[in-house]
C-alpha positions as CSV (number, residue, x, y, z in Angstrom):
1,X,0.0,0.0,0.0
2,X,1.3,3.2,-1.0
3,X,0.8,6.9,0.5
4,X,0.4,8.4,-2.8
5,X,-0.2,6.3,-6.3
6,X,0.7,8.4,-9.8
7,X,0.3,7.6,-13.2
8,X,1.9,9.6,-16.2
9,X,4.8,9.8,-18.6
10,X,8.0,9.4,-17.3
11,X,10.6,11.3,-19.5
12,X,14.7,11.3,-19.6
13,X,15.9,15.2,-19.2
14,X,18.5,17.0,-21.0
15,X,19.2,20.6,-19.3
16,X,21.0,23.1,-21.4
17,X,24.0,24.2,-19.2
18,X,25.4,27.9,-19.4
19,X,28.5,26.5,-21.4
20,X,26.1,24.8,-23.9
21,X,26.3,21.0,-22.5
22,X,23.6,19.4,-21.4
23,X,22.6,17.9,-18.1
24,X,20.9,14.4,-17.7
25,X,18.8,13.9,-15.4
26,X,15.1,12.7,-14.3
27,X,12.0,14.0,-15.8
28,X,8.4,13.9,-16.6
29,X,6.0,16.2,-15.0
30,X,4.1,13.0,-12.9
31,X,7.8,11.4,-12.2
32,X,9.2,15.0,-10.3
33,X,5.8,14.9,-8.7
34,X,6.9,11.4,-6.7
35,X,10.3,12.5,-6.2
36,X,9.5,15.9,-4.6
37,X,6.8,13.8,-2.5
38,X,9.3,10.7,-1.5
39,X,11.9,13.9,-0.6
40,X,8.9,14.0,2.4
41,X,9.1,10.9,3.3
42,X,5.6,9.7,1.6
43,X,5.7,6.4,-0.3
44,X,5.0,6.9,-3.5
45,X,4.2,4.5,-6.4
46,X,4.2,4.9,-10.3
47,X,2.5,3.5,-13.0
48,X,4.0,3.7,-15.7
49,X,5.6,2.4,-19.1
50,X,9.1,2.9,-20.2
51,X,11.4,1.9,-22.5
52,X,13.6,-1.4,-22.0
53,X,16.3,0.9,-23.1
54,X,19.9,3.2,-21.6
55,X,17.2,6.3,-20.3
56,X,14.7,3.6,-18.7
57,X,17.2,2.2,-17.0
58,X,18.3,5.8,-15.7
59,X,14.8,6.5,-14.4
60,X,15.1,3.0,-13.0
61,X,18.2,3.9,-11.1
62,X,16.9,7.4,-10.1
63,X,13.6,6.2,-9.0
64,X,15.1,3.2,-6.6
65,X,17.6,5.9,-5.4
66,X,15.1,8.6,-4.3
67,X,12.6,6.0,-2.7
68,X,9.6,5.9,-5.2
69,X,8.2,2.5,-5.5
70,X,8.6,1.1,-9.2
71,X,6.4,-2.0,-8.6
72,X,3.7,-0.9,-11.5
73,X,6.8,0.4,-14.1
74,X,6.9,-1.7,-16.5
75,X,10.2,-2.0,-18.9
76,X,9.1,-2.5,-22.9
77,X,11.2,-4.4,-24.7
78,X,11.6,-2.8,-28.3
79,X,9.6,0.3,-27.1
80,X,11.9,3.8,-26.2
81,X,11.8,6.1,-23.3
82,X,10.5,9.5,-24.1
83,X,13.0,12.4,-23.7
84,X,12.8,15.9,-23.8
85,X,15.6,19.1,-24.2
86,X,15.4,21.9,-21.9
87,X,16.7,25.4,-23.3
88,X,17.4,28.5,-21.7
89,X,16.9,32.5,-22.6
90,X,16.3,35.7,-21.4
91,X,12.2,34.8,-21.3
92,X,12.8,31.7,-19.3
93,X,13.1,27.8,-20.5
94,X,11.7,26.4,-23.4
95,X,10.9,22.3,-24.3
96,X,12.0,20.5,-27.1
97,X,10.4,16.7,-27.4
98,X,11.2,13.4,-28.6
99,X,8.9,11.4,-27.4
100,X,5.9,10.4,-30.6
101,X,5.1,7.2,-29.9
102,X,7.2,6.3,-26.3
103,X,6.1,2.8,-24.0
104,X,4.4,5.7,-22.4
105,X,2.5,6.8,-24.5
106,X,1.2,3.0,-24.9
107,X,-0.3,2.6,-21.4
108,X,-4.0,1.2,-21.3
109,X,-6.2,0.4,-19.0
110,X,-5.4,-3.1,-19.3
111,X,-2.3,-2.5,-17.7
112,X,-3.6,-0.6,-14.6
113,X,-3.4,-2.1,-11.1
114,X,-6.8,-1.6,-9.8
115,X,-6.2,-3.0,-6.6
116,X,-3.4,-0.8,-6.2
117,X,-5.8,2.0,-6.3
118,X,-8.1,1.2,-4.0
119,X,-5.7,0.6,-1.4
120,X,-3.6,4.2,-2.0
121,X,-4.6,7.3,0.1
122,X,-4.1,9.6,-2.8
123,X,-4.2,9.3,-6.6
124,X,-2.5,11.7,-8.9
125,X,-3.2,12.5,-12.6
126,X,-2.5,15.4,-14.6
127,X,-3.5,16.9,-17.7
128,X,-0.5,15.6,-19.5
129,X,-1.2,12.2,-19.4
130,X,-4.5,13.1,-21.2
131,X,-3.2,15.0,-23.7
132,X,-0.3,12.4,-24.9
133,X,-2.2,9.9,-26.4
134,X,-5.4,8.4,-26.7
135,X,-4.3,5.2,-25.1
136,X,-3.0,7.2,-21.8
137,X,-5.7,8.8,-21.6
138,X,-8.1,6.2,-21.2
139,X,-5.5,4.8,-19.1
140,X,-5.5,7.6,-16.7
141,X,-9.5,8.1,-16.8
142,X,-10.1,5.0,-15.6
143,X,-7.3,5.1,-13.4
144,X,-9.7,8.2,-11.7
145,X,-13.2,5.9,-12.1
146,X,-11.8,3.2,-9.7
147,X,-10.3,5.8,-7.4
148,X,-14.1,7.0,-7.1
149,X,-15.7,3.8,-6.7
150,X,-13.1,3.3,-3.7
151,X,-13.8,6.3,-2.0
152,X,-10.4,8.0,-2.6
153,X,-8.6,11.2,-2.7
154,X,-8.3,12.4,-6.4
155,X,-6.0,15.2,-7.1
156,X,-5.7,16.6,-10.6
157,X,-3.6,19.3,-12.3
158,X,-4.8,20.5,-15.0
159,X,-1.2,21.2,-16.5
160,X,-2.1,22.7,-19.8
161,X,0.2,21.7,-22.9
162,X,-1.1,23.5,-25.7
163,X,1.4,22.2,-28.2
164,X,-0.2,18.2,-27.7
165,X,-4.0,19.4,-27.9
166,X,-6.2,22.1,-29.2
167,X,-7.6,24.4,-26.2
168,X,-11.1,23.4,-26.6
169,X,-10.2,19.1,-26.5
170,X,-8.4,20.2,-23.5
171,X,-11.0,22.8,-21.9
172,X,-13.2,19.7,-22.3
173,X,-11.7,16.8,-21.3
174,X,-9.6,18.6,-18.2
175,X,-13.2,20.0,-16.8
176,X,-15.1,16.7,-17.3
177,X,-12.1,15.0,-14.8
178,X,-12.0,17.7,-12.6
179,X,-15.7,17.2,-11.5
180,X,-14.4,13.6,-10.0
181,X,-11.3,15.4,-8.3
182,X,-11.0,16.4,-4.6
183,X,-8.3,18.3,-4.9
184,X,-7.5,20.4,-7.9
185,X,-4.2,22.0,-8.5
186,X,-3.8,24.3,-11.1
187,X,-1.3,26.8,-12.4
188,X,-2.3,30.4,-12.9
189,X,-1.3,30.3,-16.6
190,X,-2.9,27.5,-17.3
191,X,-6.0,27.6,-15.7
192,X,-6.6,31.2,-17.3
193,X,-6.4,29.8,-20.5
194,X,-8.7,26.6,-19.6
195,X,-11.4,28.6,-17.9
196,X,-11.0,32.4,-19.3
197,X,-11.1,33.7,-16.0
198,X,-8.4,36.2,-14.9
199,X,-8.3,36.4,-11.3
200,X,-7.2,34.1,-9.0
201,X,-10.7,34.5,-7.0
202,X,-12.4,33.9,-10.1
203,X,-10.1,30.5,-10.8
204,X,-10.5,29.0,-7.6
205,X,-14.6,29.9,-7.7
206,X,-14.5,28.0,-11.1
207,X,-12.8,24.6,-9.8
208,X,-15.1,24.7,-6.7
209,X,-17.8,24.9,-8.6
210,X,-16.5,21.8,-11.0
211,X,-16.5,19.8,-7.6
212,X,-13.3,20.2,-5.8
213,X,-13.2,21.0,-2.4
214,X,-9.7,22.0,-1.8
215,X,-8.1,24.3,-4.7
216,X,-4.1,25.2,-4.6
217,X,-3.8,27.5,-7.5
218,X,0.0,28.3,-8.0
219,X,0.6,32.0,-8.8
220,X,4.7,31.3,-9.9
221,X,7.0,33.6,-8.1
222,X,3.5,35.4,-6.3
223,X,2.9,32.4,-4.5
224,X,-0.1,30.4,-4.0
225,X,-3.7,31.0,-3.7
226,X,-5.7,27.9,-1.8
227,X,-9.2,27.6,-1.0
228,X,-11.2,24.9,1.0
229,X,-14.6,26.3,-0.2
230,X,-14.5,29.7,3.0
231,X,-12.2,31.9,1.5
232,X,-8.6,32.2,-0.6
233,X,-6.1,32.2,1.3
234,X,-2.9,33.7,-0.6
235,X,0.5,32.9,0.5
236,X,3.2,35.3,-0.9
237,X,6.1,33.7,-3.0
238,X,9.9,33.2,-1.4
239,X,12.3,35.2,-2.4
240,X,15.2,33.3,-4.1
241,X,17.9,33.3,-6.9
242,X,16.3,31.6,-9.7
243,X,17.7,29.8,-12.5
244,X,15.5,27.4,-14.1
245,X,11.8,26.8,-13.2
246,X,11.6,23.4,-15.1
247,X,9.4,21.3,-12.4
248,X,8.4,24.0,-9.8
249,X,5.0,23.4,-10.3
250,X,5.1,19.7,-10.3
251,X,8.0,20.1,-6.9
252,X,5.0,22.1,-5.9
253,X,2.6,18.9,-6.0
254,X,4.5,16.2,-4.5
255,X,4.8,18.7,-1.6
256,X,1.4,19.6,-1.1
257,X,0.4,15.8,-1.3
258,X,3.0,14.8,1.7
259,X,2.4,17.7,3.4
260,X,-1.8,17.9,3.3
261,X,-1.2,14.2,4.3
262,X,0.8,14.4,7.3
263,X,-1.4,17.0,8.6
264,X,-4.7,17.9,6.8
265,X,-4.8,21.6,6.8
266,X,-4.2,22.6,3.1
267,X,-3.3,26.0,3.8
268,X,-0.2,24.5,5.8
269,X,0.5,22.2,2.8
270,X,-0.1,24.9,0.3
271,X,2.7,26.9,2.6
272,X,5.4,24.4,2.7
273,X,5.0,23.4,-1.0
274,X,5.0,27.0,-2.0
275,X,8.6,27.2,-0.2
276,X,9.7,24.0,-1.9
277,X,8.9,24.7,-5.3
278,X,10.7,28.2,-5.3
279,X,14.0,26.5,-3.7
280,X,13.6,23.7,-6.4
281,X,14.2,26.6,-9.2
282,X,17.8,27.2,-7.8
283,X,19.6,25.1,-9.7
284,X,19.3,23.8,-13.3
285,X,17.2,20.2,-13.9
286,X,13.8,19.5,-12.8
287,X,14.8,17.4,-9.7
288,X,18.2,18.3,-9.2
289,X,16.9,21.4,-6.4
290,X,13.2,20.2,-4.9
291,X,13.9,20.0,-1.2
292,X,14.3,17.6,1.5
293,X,11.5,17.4,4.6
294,X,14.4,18.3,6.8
295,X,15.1,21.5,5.1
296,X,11.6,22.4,4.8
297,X,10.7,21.8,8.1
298,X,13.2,24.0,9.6
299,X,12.4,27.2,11.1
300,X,12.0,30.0,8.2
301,X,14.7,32.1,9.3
302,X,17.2,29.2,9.3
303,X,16.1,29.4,5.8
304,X,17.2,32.5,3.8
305,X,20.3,32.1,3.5
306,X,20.4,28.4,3.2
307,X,20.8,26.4,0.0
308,X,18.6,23.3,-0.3
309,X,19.9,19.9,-0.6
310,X,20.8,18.6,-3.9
């Protein structure tokens, strides 16, 4: 039985370095959500396909090493691992894709553990792993219809790639899940474009009124706005040296998730993830920086001038 049960798209990262290399690392927007969650001691599990190829393997190897449970990973022989380039500039970081047709991308429901489900405390999705293939996204809807049926905690981002779908599919498909979701958690970006609303009040009103009870909408370097249905709450960002943001907003979820479960007050969740994500944008990859529970729990003072783990 596992604290927290995911299912996505793993991906193999390659970070543009300021001398033009490139760092490998870990990727995937649901894979740095269980690494930034087993960083807090939760136990995560994956489902997931990857290629029975060099980057699998890595994942493998990065996953067993940060404590996420690979039980429902499974390796496809003749099938790759996705990967994706990150790139740099004055606006921010950009993404660059290879990953048409990955063992990801070939998850069905047949090859879900429904048992699995019913015996995790939370289950993750995110818009991603609707938007990647039909196959996946079957996969991950019915990943949410047996969460239902057994009574658990469904939390859903949204995470809007316009490049993969046209804005009305997504609009569409991301609202229908979001009315089985408990916990919804957006970015602002994103869910401005999904719901046309502008305002952070407005947002959080929308995904209430979809069925959510508790909303974290992430503001990026303003912080977080969260709602349990009596008010926003918003929680100013943290002040740190950024350079790259690939993965704050995932760091940001696997947070929340070990955080609202240790204690139950989202507003104390939303608090601690919204210190985690910025530290996790200090140093280049999208889990190289996402904290440790013993830095985060740490007084905040001890924290300013403090650089997180790697």
């Amino acid at each position: 039985m596992v604290d927290i049960l995911c299912i996505g798209e793993p991906l193999y990262e390659l970070n543009e370095q300021p001398d033009g290399s490139f760092l490998p690392g870990c990727g995937g927007d649901v894979s740095n959500v269980c690494i930034a969650a087993a960083r807090q001691q939760a136990y995560v599990g994956l489902i997931a396909n990857i290629g029975a190829d060099t980057f699998g393997e890595k994942l493998q190897v990065t996953w067993r090493r940060e404590g996420v449970s690979t039980k429902y990973v499974t390796s496809k022989l003749g099938e790759d691992t996705g990967i994706y380039f990150v790139q740099h500039d004055a606006t921010g970081h950009k993404f660059l894709y290879r990953r048409k047709d990955s063992a990801a991308s070939r998850l069905t429901r047949d090859d879900i553990p429904q048992s699995a489900i019913a015996d995790a405390s939370l289950v993750y999705a995110s818009g991603i792993s609707l938007a990647v293939s039909g196959d996946l996204r079957d996969a991950t809807r019915h990943v949410i219809e047996v969460a239902v049926a057994n009574g658990r905690t469904v939390i859903f981002d949204p995470n809007l790639r316009i490049a993969l779908w046209s804005l009305d599919e997504a609009r569409a498909v991301t609202h229908e899940i979001m009315k089985h979701c408990d916990i919804a958690l957006p970015g602002l970006d994103d869910a401005r474009a999904l719901t046309g609303h502008t305002s952070p009040e407005e947002i959080v009103r929308f995904y209430h009124s979809l069925g959510a009870r508790i909303v974290a909408l992430t503001l990026g370097a303003d912080g977080v706005a969260v709602s349990r249905g009596d008010g926003v709450k918003t929680i100013p960002g943290e002040t740190v040296k950024t350079v790259d943001a690939t993965g704050a907003g995932d760091c940001f979820n696997g947070v929340f998730m070990a955080a609202w479960l240790r204690s139950g007050n989202a507003v104390d969740a939303a608090a601690i993830a919204n210190r985690a994500a910025a530290h996790s944008t200090t140093a280049y990859g999208a889990v190289t920086a996402p904290p440790y529970d013993a830095f985060l729990l740490k007084p905040k003072r001890m924290l300013e001038h403090e650089p997180s783990h790697d």
